[in-house]
C-alpha positions in Angstrom: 119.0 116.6 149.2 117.6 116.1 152.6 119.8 116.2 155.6 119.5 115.7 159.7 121.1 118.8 161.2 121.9 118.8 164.9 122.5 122.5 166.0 124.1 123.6 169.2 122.6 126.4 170.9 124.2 128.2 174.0 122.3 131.1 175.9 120.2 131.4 172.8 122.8 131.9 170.2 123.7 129.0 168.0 127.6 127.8 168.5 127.6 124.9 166.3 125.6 123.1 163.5 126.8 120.1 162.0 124.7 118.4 158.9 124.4 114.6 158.1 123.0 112.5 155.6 119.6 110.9 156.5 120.8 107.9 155.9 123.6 108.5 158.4 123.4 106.1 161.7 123.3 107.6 165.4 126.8 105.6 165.6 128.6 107.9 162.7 126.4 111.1 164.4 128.1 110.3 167.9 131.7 109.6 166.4 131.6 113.0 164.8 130.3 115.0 167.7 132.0 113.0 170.5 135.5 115.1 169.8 134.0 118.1 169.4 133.1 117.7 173.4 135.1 118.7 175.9 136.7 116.6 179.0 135.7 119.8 181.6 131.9 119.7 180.8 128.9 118.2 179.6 127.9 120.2 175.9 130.8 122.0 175.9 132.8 122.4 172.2 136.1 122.1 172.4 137.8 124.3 169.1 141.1 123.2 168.4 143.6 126.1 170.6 145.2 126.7 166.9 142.5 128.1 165.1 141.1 130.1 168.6 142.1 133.2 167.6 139.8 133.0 164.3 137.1 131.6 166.2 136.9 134.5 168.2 137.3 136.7 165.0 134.1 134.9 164.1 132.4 135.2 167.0 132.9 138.9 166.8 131.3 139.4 163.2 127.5 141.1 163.3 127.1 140.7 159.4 125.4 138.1 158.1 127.9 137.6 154.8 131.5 138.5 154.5 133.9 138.2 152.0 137.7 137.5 152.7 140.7 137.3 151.2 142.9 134.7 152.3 145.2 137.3 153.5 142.3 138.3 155.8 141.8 134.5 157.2 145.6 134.6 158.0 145.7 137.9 159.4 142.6 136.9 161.5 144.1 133.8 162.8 147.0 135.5 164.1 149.8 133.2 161.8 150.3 132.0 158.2 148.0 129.2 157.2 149.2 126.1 155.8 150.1 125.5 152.3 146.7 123.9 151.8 144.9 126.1 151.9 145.7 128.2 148.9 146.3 124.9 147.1 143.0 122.6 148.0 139.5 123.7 147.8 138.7 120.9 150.3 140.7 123.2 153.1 137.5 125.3 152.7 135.0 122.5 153.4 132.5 122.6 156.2 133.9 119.5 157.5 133.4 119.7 161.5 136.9 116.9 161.6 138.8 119.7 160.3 139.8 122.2 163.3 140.0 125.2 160.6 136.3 124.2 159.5 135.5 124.2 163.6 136.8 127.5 163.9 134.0 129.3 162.1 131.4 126.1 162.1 131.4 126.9 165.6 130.9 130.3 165.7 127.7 129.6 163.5 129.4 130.4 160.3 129.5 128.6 156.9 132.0 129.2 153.8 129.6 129.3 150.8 132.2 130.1 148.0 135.7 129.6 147.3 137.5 131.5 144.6 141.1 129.5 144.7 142.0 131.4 141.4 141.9 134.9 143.1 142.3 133.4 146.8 138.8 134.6 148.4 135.9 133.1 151.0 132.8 134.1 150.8 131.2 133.1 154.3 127.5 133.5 155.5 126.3 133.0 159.1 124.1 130.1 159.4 120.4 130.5 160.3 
């Protein structure tokens, strides 16, 4: 399956890649990526101040590949994580409306698997 990908790039390291389907219009493009901007700037992202901490736990990764527990994810973002996410699969999802999702699809990672049985994320750097 073919898909437009618009990737943010910031002093030559990629912050952000969002995917689409071809068929999707410039108006559903622009009504996903207009709340990911900030207010302050033109191009900033804006990651939802809950999930900060784990964005900067991201950030902070030089592998290209890491597995987590759960556990880890909470321990990373500083405070339990909801319900959710050890009940729904979808919690995992690469989906940039989610501010969990922006927290590593902004850092320029992507989860690739999701083990719900024995609670672990494997996630793999885009690029």
């Amino acid at each position: 399956m073919k898909n437009i990908s618009l990737v943010l790039v910031e002093d030559g390291i990629q912050i952000l890649k969002l995917d689409f389907p071809t068929e999707a219009s410039a108006e559903m493009i622009w009504e996903t990526v207009q709340p990911l901007r900030s207010s302050r700037g033109r191009g900033e992202v804006r990651v939802s101040g809950k999930y900060g901490r784990l964005t900067k736990y991201f950030s902070d990764i030089k592998e290209c590949r890491i597995q987590m527990s759960f556990a880890d994810v909470r321990r990373a973002h500083g405070s339990d994580l909801p319900a959710s996410a050890a009940i729904y699969r979808a919690w995992w999802a690469n989906d940039p409306n989610h501010s969990q999702a922006k927290a590593w699809l902004s850092s320029g990672w992507r989860s690739k698997e999701v083990d719900m049985a024995t609670q672990q994320v494997i996630f793999e750097r885009d690029g």
